[in-house]
C-alpha positions in Angstrom: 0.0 0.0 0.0 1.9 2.9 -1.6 -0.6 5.9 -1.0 -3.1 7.6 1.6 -5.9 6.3 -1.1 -5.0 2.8 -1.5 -5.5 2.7 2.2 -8.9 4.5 2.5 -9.8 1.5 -0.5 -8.3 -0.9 1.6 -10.3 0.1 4.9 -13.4 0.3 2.8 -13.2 -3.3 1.6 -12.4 -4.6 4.9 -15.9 -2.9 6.4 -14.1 0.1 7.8 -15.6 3.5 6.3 -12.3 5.2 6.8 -12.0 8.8 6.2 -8.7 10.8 4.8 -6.9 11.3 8.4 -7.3 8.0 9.1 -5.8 6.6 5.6 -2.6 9.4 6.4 -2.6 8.1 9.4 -2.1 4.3 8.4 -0.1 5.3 6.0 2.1 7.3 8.5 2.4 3.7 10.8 3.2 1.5 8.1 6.2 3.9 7.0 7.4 4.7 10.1 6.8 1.4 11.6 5.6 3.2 15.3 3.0 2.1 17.4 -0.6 4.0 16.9 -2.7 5.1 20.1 -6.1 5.4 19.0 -8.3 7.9 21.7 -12.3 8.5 21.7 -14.9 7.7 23.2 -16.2 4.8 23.3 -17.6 2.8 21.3 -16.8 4.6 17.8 -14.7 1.8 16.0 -11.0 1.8 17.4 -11.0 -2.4 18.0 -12.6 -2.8 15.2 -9.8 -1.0 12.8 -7.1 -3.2 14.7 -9.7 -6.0 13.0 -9.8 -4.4 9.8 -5.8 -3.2 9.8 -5.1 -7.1 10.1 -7.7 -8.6 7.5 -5.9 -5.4 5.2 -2.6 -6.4 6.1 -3.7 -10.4 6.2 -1.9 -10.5 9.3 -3.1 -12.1 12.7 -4.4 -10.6 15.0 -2.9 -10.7 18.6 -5.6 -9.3 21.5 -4.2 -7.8 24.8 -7.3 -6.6 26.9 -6.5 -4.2 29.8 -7.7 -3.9 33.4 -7.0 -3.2 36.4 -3.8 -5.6 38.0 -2.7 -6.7 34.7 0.9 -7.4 35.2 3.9 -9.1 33.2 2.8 -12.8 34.0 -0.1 -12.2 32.2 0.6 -9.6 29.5 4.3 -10.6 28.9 5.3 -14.0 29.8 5.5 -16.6 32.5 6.8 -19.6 33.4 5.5 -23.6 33.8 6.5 -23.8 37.3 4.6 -27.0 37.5 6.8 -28.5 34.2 9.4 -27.1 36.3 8.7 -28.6 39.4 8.8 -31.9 37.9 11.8 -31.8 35.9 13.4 -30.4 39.8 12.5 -33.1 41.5 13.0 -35.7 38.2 16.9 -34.4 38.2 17.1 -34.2 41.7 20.7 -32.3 43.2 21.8 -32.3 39.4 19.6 -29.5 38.3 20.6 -25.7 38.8 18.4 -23.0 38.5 19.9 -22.5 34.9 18.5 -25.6 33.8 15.0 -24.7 34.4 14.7 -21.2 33.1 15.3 -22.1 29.5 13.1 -22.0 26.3 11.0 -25.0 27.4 9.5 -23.7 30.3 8.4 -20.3 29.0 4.8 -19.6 28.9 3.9 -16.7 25.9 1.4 -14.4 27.1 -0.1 -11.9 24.3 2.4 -9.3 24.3 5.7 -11.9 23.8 3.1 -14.1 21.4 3.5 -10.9 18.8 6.9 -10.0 19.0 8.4 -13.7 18.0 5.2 -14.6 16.0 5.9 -14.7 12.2 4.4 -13.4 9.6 4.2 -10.5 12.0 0.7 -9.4 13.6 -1.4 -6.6 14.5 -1.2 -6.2 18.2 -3.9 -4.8 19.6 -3.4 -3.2 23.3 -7.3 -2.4 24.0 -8.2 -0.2 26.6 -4.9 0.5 27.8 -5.5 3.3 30.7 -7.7 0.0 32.4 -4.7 -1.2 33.5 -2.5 0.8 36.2 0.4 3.2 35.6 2.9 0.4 36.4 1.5 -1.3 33.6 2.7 1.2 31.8 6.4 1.1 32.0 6.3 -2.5 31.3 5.0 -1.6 27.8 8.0 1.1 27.1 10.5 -1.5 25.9 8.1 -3.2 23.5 6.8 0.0 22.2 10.1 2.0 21.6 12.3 -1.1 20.6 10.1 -3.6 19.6 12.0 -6.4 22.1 10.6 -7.8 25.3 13.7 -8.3 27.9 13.3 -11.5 30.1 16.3 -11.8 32.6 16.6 -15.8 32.6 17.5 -15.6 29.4 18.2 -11.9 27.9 16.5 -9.8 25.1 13.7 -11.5 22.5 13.5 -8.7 19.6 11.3 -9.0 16.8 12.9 -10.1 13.3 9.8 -8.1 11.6 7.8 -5.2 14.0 4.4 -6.0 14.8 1.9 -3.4 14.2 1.1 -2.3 17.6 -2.7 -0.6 18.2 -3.6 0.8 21.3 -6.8 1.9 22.5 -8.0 4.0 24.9 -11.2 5.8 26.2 -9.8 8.3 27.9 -11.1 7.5 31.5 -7.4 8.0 33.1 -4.3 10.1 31.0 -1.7 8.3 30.1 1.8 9.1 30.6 4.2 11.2 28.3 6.9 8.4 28.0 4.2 5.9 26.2 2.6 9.0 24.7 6.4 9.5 22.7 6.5 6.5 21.7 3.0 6.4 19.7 1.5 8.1 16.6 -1.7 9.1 17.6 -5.3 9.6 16.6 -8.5 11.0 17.7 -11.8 9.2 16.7 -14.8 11.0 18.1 -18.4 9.9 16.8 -19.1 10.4 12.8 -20.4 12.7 11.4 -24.1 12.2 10.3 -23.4 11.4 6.7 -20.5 9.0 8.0 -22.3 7.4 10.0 -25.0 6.9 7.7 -22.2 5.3 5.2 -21.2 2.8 8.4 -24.9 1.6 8.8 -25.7 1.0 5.1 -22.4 -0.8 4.8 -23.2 -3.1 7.8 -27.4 -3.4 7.3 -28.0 -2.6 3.6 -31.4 -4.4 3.6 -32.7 -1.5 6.3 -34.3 1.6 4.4 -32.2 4.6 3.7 -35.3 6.7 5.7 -35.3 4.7 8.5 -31.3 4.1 8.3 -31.5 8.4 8.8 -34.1 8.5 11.5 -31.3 5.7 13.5 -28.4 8.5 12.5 -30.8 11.5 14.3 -32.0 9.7 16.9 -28.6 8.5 18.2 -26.9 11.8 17.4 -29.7 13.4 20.0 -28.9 11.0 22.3 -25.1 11.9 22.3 -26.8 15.1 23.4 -28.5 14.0 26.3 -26.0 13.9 28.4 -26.2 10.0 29.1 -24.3 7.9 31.6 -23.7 5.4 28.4 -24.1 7.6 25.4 -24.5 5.4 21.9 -21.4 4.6 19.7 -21.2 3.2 16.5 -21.8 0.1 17.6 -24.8 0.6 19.7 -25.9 2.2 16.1 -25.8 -0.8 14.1 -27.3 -3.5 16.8 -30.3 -0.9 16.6 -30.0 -0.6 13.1 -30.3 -4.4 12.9 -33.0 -4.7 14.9 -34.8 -2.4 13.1 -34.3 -3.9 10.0 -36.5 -7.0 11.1 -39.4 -4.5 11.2 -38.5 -2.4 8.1 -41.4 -2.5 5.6 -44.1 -3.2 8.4 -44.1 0.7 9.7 -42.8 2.0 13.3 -45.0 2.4 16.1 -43.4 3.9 19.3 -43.8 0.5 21.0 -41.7 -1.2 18.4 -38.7 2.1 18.5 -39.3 1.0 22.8 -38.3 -2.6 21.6 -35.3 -2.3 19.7 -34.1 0.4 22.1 -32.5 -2.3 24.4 -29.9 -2.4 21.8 -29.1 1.2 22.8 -29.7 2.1 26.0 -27.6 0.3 28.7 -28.4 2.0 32.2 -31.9 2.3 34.2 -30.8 6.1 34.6 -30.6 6.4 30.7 -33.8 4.4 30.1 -35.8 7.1 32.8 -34.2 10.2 30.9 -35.3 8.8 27.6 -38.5 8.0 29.0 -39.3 11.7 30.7 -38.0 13.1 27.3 -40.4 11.2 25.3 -39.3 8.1 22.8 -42.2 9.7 20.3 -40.3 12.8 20.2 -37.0 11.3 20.0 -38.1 9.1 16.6 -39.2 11.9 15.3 -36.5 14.6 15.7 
């Protein structure tokens, strides 16, 4: 992929209605061969371009998902201490420590997984500020050298970079060091048209009027100030339930339905409700 437009074409094929910062974007990763930290809110497509990057690429794709106490046993590597413990007591006072920190007895965890994996993956680091600021520094090697260091047995670089993907919804900052050692973008929510162009692609049986009423109706919510305002995603499950009724008209009992696919909180359900779902339908 030579140019900014034959990765907008390439993002298009694989289901992601990418627009031109985006494509530069890409294009900007794949030259410079840096990791990409991908910021919005939530729910407005940043796992699913890792998804998309890796069917474009036709890589694998390698799935690290944050939270809270995530450490290096579980993100980086570990060891079989229970392989260990047998080969111990199998050996008996001829073992050393040496002997069972080797090759055999390393368990890959996600993160070690995509550095020796070949062809290379897409790495996808998803929700990184979930996981604590210790969690951080752990990453700072792999980002900025592309090598994991293990002290049993001494630095595993990649032969071919990964392309590394990290998300994040903004609910903590993250910290300059990882910041450096990222190209960065900012997804917020489409804009109307876009997001029009994201539900035909993924329903193209609904009706483009109905299609535009979903677009409305979840741009208004954005503006309710919700505890769990829609994203894309909560767009298109509407959008396909919807679809099932397309044809047979839409009473405000059936938009009360298909709303489930939307609205996630009892608070946001109540606001809706005192707000009026007739009104909202018909914005």
């Amino acid at each position: 992929m030579d140019t900014c437009d034959s990765w907008s074409q390439q993002l298009n094929q694989a289901g992601y209605v990418a627009d031109d910062i985006l494509a530069a974007v890409c294009y900007a990763v794949d030259r410079l061969r840096r990791p990409l930290l991908v910021e919005g809110p939530a729910g407005v497509g940043k796992t699913f371009l890792a998804k998309a990057l890796a069917q474009c690429l036709n890589k694998p794709l390698v799935r690290l998902q944050c939270y809270e106490g995530l450490d290096a046993s579980q993100a980086l590597y570990d060891w079989n201490y229970a392989k260990q413990l047998l080969a111990a007591h199998s050996a008996g006072t001829g073992s050393s420590v040496d002997d069972l920190y080797g090759e055999g007895y390393l368990l890959e965890r996600p993160l070690l997984k995509a550095i020796r994996l070949r062809p290379s993956p897409v790495l996808l680091i998803d929700e990184v500020e979930r996981a604590d600021e210790e969690f951080e520094a752990l990453l700072l090697e792999l980002l900025g050298e592309f090598q994991i260091t293990i002290p049993e047995i001494g630095t595993i670089a990649a032969q071919e970079p990964p392309w590394v993907l990290l998300t994040s919804n903004r609910s903590r900052d993250l910290s300059d060091a990882l910041r450096r050692r990222c190209l960065y973008l900012w997804l917020d929510y489409p804009t109307p048209e876009r997001e029009l162009e994201i539900i035909h692609r993924h329903v193209p049986r609904l009706s483009l009027e109905v299609a535009q009423r979903v677009v409305r109706a979840a741009k208004t919510l954005r503006g309710w100030n919700l505890l769990k305002p829609p994203g894309l995603a909560e767009s298109i499950d509407w959008a396909k339930l919807l679809a099932e009724f397309d044809g047979d008209g839409y009473s405000e009992m059936t938009v009360r339905w298909t709303l489930s696919s939307v609205l996630k909180t009892q608070d946001d359900w109540a606001l809706v409700e005192s707000r009026g779902i007739r009104a909202l339908w018909t914005e």
